[in-house]
NUMITOR-889477 format. One record per residue (C-alpha): x, y, z. Coordinates in steps of 0.001 Angstrom, whole numbers, plus 500000, padded with zeros to 6 digits. Last residue first. Example, Ala and Ser with C-alpha at 12.3 -4.5 7.8 and 13.67 -1.06 7.14 Angstrom:
BEGIN
513670498940507140 512300495500507800 
REM end
This chain:
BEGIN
126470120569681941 127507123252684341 124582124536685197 123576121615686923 126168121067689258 125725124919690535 122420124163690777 123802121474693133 125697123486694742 123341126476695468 121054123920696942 123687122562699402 124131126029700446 120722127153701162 120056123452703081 122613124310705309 121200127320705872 117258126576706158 118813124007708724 120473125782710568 117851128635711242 115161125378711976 117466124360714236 117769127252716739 114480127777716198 113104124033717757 116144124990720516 114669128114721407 110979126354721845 111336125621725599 112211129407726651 109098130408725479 107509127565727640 109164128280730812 108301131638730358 104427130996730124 104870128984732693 106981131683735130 103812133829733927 101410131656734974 102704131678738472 104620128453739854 103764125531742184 107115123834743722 108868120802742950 110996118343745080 110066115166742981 108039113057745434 106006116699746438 105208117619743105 104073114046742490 101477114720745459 100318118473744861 099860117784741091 101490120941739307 104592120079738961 104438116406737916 101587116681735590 103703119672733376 106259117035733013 103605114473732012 101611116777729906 104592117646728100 106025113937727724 102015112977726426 102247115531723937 105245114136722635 103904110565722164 101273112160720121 103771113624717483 105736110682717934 103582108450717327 101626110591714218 104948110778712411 103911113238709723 102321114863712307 104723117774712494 105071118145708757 107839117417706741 108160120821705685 107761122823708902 110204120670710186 112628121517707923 114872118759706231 117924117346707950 115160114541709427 113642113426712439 116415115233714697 114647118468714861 111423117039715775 112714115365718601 114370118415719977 110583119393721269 110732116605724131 114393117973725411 112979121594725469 109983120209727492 111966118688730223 114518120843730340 112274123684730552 109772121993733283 113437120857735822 114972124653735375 111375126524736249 110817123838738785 114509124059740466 114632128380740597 111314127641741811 112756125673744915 115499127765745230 113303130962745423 112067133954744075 108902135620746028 105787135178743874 104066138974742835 103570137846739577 107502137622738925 109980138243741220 113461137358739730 116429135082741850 115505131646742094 112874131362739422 114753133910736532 118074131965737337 117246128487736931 115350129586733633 118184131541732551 120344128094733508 117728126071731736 118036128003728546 121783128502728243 122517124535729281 119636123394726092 121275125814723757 124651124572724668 123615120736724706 122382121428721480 125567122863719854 127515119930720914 124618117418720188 125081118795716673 128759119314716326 129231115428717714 126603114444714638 129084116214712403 129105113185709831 130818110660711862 129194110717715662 129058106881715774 132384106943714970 133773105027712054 135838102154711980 133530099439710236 132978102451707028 129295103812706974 128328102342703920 128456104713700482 125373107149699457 122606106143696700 120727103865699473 119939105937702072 119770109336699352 115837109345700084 116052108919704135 113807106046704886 110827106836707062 110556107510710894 108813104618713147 112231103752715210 112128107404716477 108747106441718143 110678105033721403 113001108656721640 108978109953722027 108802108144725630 112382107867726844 113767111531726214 110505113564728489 109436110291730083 112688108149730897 116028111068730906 113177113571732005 111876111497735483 115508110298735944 117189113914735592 114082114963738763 115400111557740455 118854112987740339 118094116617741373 118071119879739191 119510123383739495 122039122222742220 123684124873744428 124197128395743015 128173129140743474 129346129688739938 130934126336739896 127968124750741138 125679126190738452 128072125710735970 128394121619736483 125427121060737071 124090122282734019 126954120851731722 126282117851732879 122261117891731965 123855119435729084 125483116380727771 122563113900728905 119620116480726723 121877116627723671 123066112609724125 119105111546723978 118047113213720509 121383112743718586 121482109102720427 118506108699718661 119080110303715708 121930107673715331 119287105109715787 116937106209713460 120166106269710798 121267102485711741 117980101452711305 116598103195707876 120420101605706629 118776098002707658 115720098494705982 117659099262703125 120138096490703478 116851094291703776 115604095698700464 119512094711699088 119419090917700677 115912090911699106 116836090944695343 118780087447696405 115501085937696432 115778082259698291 111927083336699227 112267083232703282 115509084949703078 116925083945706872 118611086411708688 121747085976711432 122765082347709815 124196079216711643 120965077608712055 119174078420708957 122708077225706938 122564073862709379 118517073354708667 119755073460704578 118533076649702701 116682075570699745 113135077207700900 115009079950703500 118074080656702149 120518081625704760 122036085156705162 125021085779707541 125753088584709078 128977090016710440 130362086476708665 131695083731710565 128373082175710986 127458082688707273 130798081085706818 130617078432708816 127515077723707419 128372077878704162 129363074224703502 125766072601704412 124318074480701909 121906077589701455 124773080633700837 124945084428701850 127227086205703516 127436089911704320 130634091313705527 131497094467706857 134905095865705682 138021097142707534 140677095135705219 140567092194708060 137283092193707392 137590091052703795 140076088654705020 137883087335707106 135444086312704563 137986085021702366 139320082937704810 135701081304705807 135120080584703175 137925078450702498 137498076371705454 134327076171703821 136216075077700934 136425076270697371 135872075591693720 135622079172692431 136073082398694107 135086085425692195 135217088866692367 139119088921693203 141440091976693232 139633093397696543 141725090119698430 145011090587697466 146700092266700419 144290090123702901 144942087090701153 149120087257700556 148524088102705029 146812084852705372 148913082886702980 148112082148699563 148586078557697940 145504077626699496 143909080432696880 145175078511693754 143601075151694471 140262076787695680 140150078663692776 140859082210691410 138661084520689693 139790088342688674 138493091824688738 140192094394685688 137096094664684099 133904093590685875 132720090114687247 129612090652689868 127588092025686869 125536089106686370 126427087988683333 130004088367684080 129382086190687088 127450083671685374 130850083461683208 132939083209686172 131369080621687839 130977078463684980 134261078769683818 135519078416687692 133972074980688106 131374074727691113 132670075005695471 131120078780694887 131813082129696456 130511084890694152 131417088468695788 129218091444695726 130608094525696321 128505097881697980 128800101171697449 124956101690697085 124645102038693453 126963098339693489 124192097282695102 121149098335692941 123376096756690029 123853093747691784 120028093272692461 119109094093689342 121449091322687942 119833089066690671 116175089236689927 116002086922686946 117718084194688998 121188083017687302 120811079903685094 121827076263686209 123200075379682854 122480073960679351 123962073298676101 122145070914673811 123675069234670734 122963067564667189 121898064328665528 124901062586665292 124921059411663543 126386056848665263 128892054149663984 129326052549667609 126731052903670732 124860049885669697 127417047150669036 129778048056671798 127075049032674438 125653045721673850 122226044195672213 124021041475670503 121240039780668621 120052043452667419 116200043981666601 115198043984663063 114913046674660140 118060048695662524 118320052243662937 120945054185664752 121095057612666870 123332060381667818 122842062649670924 125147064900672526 125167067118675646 126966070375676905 127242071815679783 127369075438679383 129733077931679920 129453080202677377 132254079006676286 131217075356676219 128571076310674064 131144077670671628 133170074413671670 130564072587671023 129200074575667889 133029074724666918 133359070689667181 129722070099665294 131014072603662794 134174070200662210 132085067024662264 129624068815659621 132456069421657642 134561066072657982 131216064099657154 129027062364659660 128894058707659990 130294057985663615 131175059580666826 129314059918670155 131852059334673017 133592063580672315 130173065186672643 129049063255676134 125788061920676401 123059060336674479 122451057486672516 118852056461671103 118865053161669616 116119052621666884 114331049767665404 112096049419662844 108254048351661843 106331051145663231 108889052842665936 110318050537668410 112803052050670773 116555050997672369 117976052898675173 121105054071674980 122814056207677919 126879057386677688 129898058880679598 131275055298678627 133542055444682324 130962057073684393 128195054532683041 124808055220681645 122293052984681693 121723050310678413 118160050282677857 116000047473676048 112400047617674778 111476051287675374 107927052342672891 108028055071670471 104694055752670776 103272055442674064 107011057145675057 106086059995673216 101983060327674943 104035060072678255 107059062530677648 103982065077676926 104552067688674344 104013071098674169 107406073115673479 106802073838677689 106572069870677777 109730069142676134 111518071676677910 110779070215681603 111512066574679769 115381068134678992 115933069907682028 114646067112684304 117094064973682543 120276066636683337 118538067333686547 118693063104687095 115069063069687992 111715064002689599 109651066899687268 107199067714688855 103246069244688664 101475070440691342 097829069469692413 098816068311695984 101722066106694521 101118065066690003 104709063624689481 106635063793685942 109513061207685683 112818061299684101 114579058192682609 115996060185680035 116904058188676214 112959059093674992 113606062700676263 116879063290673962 115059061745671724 112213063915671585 114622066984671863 116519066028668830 113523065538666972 111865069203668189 115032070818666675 114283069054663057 110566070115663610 111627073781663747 111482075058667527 110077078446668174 112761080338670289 113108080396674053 115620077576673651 118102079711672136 119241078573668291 122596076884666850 122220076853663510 120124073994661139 120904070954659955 123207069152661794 120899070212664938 121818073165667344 120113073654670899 120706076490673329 119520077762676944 118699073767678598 117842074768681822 119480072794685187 117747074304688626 119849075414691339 118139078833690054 121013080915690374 122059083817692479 121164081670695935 120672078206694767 124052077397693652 126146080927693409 126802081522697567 127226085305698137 129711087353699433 128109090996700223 130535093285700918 129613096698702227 127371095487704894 126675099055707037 122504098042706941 123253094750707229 124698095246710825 121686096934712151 119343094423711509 121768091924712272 121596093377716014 118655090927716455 119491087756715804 117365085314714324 115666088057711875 113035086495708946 113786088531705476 110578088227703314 109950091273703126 107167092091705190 109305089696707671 112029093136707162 109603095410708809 108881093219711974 112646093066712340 113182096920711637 110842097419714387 112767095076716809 115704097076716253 114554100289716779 112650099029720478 116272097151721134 117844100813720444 115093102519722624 115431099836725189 119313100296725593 119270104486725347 116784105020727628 119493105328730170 120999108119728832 123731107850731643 125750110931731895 123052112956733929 122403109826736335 125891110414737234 125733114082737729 122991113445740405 124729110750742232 127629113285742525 125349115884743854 124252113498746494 128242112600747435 128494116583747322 125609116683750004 127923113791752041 131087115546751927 129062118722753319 129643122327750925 131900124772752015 132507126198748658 135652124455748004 134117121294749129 131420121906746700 134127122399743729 136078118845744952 133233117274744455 131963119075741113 135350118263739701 135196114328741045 131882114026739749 132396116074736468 135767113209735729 133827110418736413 130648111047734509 132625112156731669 134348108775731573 131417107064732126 130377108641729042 133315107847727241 133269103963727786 129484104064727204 130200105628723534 132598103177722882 130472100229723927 127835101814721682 130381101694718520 131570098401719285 127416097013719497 126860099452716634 129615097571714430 128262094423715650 130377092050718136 132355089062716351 130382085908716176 133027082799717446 133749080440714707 135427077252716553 132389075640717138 131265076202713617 134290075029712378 134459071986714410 130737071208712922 132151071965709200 135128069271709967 132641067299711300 130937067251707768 134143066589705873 134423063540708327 136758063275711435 134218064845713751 132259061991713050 133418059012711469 135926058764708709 137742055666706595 134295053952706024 134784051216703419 132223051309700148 130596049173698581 128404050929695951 125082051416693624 123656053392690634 121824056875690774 120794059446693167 123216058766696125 122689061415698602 125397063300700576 125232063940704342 129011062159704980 131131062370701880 131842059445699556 135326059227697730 137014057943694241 135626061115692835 137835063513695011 137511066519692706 134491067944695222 136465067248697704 139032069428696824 142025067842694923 145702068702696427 147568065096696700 145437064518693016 143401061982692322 143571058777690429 140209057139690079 139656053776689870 136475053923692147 135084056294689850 132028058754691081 129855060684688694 129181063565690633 125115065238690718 124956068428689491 124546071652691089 127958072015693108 127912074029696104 130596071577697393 129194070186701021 125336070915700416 125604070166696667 126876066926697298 124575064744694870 126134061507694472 126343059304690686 127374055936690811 126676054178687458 128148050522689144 130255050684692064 133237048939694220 135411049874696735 134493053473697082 136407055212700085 134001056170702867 133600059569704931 130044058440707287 126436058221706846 125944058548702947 121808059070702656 120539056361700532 118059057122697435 120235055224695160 122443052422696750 124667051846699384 126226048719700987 128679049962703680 131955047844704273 132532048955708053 136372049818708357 136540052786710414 133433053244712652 129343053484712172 127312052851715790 125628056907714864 124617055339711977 121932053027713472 122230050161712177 121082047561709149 122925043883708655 124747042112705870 126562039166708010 130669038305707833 130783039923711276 129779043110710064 128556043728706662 126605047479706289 123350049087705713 122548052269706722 120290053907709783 119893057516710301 121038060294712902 123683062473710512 121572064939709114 120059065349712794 123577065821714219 124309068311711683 120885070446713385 122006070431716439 125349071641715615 123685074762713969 121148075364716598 122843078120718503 120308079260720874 117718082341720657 118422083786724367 120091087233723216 116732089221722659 115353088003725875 118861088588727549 118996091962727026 114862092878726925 115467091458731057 118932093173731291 117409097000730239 114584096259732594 116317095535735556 118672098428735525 115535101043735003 113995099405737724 117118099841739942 117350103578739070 113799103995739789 113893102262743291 117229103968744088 115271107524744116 112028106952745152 113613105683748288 114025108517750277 116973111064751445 116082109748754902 119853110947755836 121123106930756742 119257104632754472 117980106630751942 121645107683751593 123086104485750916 119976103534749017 121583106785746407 124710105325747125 124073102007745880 121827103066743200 124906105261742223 126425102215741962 124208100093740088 123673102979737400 127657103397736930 127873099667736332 124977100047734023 126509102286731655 129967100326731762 128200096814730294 128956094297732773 125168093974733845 124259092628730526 126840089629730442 126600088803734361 123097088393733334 123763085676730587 126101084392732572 123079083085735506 121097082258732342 123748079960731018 125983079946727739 126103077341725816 128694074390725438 129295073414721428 128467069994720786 131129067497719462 129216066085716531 128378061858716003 129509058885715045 130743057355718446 133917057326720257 137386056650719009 139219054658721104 136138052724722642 134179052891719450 137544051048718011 137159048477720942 133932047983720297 134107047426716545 136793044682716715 134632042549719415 131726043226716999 134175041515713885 134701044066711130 133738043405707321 133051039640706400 133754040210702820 135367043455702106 137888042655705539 138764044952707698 142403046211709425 141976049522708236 145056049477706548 144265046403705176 141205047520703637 142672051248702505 145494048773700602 143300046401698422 141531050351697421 144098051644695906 145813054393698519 145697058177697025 142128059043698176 143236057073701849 146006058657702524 144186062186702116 
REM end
């Protein structure tokens, strides 16, 4: 800040440059020695070899690995065969492979900086005006700058002339700043209030400048952004923590059955070593090892679903993430509005203030022709489109010209320019001077309180309360007041011409909100979710788009940048539901406010275009970049990208994203009520003395084809129709919230009864004239869980009947059932598979058991259902009747 609140004589010296001859190359080299170039610190990434230590540390696959290591143990030395480690190796391999291939997209953000920054400027060095590379920039270059130049470093204004810079990308800020090299600024201002300054990656659109750099890279506004995107690490996904969880506690299980069934066998009289085997088993049992690719399988759906709506996916898990967002804190320039200056009202001093959607009387059309005549706004025919290139003060006006039907071209034919006079941040006014016939006329526009002159007391009053009204409203508001002359001015000066005006009336204009976003707020706020405005523009304008909006209710408050530094962390997190909007800010700011929303348990959605979000969106449990005015840094940094800058689709990809999260809670439903009793199977069978009902490769074969192959088509099923009328699942619930655990609970008990009468019937019941044995005791228990587990998918596909949905409904799962059944029934009736898995043939009647016994848990359901569904009926007629 030393160098905003030094004058200018005093930044040189402090430097150690000179505005003349500007650094010496000896000087230069020894600074670039000290300091290094101007460029980014890059952030290191992770390698391949870490990216697989990554995947195989997850606690599911750590038990896998070792009981693939004792079942190849046991291969080894008992020729228990190698079936058995093979699959359980596979199944390893593949879950890390789709790990890493989904995980592999690299940060780009920093890349991406570096880009903005790699450009060549003009400077004097060694007394000599010369053009470099930018990256060769240090402390005390004089740069010579001018309109259309990109700013290449931090640089304190030494001198200009109607300087205006665009730094929408670091401040959020629509318009373009009129800069002051005389300005005094504040110890506090944000950068967008430092006008005295030039900002690394802004454009200058109008005028020229000298300038001395004080800030190279990393030291820059812009480095400060790259820092904080190094420094922004991207928390884990609710359903990642949640997953994690669940793996913690199954391993936990597996653990605890092993050692019980272990020290059980011994008790029995069984071998260490066949215990060791059962143990093997019980830990296959525990792992749903599906699980991983059926979730990635989900995921990817909902990606290919959400680039039908415009909503491209960098990062996988987002998917999920959005659909539990319930904040959403949303960039206003170029995201909720337009980023596109509209004049909304004119007023003439004759006539009332009207909207600009409204037919024009001639005396409105006047003022608009002269506003256009004083613009210097051009209309460009590129690839058969029309466009308006400009100041967007200016673009607004000629844009509204031409929709009221007249071309700027045919009006300047006939009011021809002889002289102009450009405008100037300390007049705040434009005049150009026009022929019309035989006369002379100076056009003046720009701001109210510069354009005085012969207009009553009355009509300067009402021109006061028309401005002040507009100004309300929050919109920017611009004069214009004209002269005539019979002959052309000998002194052809500002302070000739722009003296003893007569004002001809006022514009207001803004950068409007997008027609799409107050429906989007409203379907938002329906779903339980806040929206946030998070702008670096003015807090009257902020706030008043959003009241219009919806964002800004009764009893919610705006604060700005200024205000909110004044706050401490833990002042932030107590405070921060009080505040809708967030004016003037930071990134750094951002970046606070977004973890202070998380801090209060929520999960945050950010969404922004410029260069100054993208810590944010980074920061953020999912960040949403524009995808036409997004900059390559906010693409970079962000989860999703919004490929038509519609803020409408943020809430149709929360949708998607709730259709997810629910398919892959039925998921787990589906997989977790075969795993549990799989455990629970083992378990009672040894305790009550009856050896193993089912082996570990025979659990592998039904945890990957009977749960594995229809658990994939889960990802297909519909949209619940309440998803988006009920609240977000809060950050800290369980992934059983809801009575899910009930559900797999009660499953898991059907699913143990079944397969232990089924055990029992084959081992110890003669049927069909077939002696009872162990080995059909194991078929009769290995083809009932097997099918039993592959009907329970179509009583997790919705809390509605079956019968009502419709089987085929979901025509991949239906058919992706069938398949599991003729699979398991494949394997134990094929003389070689039957043979790898340990299976023996069976009557008719132990299949037409096996299958009876398969459907209990379809009934089971369907009687739970119709009740549930009984009451919930009863209370919402109950509802009813009351009104």
């Amino acid at each position: 800040m030393k160098y905003v609140k030094e004058n200018r004589e005093n930044v040189v010296k402090l430097l150690g440059s000179n505005v003349r001859t500007g650094l010496s190359s000896g000087k230069v080299k020894e600074i670039q020695a000290e300091i290094g170039l101007n460029q980014f610190d890059e952030e290191r990434k992770e390698t391949v070899f870490e990216k697989i230590i990554h995947q195989l540390k997850e606690v599911t696959t750590i038990i896998l690995l070792f009981a693939a290591v004792i079942s190849l143990y046991l291969a080894v030395t008992s020729g228990h065969g190698y079936a058995e480690p093979a699959v359980i190796i596979a199944i390893v391999v593949l879950n890390a492979v789709l790990g890493i291939k989904q995980e592999s997209n690299a940060e780009k953000a920093l890349e991406a900086l570096k880009k903005m920054n790699n450009h060549t400027t003009k400077i004097i060095r060694d007394g000599k005006i010369d053009e470099i590379d930018a990256v060769n920039l240090v402390p005390g270059d004089i740069l010579m700058l001018e309109a259309g130049d990109k700013i290449p470093a931090d640089a304190r204004i030494l001198e200009s002339s109607a300087l205006k810079v665009e730094e929408s990308m670091l401040t959020g800020e629509s318009v373009p700043v009129e800069k002051d090299p005389d300005a005094v600024i504040e110890e506090d201002a944000s950068v967008g209030d430092r006008l005295n300054m030039l900002f690394s990656g802004s454009l200058i659109t109008n005028g020229r400048a000298k300038a001395i750099v004080v800030s190279t890279g990393m030291k820059t506004e812009m480095g400060k952004i790259a820092g904080l995107l190094n420094n922004t690490s991207k928390l884990k996904t609710p359903m990642q923590i949640r997953l994690a969880e669940l793996g913690k506690k199954l391993s936990l299980i597996a653990i605890g059955a092993g050692v019980l069934v272990f020290i059980i066998g011994l008790l029995y009289g069984d071998t260490p070593m066949a215990m060791l085997l059962t143990s093997v088993s019980l830990a296959v049992a525990a792992v749903p090892e599906t699980l991983p690719v059926i979730v990635t399988i989900t995921l990817a759906g909902g990606v290919q679903n959400m680039v039908k709506k415009n909503a491209i996916i960098r990062r996988i898990p987002a998917v999920e993430t959005l659909g539990n967002a319930s904040v959403i804190c949303s960039d206003k320039t170029g995201t909720l509005t337009q980023n596109r200056m509209t004049i909304k009202k004119i007023w003439t001093i004759n006539t009332k203030a009207k909207n600009a959607e409204e037919k024009f009387l001639d005396e409105e059309m006047k003022i608009l022709e002269m506003m256009s005549l004083a613009s210097n706004a051009v209309i460009e025919e590129a690839e058969g489109e029309t466009k308006v290139v400009g100041d967007p003060t200016e673009t607004a006006i000629i844009r509204l010209l031409e929709k009221k039907g007249i071309k700027k071209s045919e009006l300047s034919e006939e009011w021809p320019r002889i002289f102009e006079i450009p405008f100037d941040s300390d007049r705040k006014l434009m005049t150009t001077v026009h022929k019309y016939e035989n006369k002379y006329f100076t056009i003046t526009k720009g701001a109210f309180d510069r354009i005085s002159g012969d207009c009553t007391t009355e009509s300067c009053e009402l021109a006061q309360k028309i401005h002040d009204d507009f100004a309300k409203d929050a919109l920017r508001v611009i004069a214009v007041g004209y002269k005539t002359y019979d002959e052309l001015p000998e002194n052809l000066t500002a302070e000739e011409m722009e003296k003893d005006l007569i004002l001809a009336g006022l514009v207001g204009m803004i950068d409007p909100p997008r027609p799409e976003s107050k429906a989007a707020v409203a379907a938002a706020k329906r779903a339980g979710i806040r929206t946030v405005m998070i702008t670096g523009d003015h807090i009257v304008t902020a706030s008043a788009i959003a009241r219009e909006l919806g964002i800004l209710s009764d009893g919610e408050k705006s604060i700005t940048g200024r205000e909110l530094s004044k706050m401490t962390e833990e002042e932030l997190i107590k405070n921060v539901r009080d505040y809708s909007v967030y004016a003037r800010v930071s990134p750094e700011d951002k970046i606070r406010i977004v973890k202070a929303w998380q801090a209060n348990g929520e999960v945050v959605a950010m969404t922004g275009d410029g260069v100054n979000d993208a810590p944010a969106l980074k920061a953020a449990d999912v960040g949403a970049a524009m995808g036409i005015t997004g900059t390559d840094v906010a693409k970079s940094a962000a989860d999703i990208i919004l490929t038509d800058d519609n803020f409408a689709t943020i809430v149709d990809t929360i949708a998607e994203g709730r259709r997810v999260y629910e398919n892959i809670r039925k998921t787990i439903y589906f997989l977790l009520s075969c795993n549990i009793s799989e455990i629970f199977i083992m378990l009672i069978a040894i305790s009550l003395g009856w050896g193993t009902p089912v082996i570990a490769i025979q659990l592998l074969l039904i945890n990957v084809v009977a749960d594995g192959i229809p658990g994939f088509s889960l990802s297909r099923e519909k949209i619940e129709e309440d998803a988006m009328t009920n609240d977000p699942v809060p950050k800290n619930a369980s992934i059983f919230s809801n009575g899910l655990a009930w559900k797999i609970g009660g499953q898991a008990v059907v699913f143990t009864i079944i397969t232990l009468l089924g055990f029992y019937i084959g081992r110890e019941v003669e049927i069909g004239g077939m002696i009872p044995s162990y080995e059909i005791g194991q078929t009769m228990a290995f083809v009932i869980l097997g099918w039993s587990s592959v009907v329970h998918i179509f009583n997790v596909r919705s809390s509605e009947s079956i019968f009502k949905i419709g089987f085929t409904s979901n025509k991949l799962l239906f058919w992706c059932a069938m398949l599991s059944i003729g699979i398991v029934f494949a394997t134990a009736v094929i003389p070689v598979l039957a043979s790898i898995f340990s299976l023996e043939s069976m009557s008719t009647v132990h299949w037409a058991i096996a299958a009876g016994l398969s459907i209990v848990p379809l009934l089971t359901v369907e009687l739970r259902k119709y009740y549930v569904n009984s009451i919930l009926r009863k209370k919402t007629q109950t509802k009813l009747d009351t009104y």
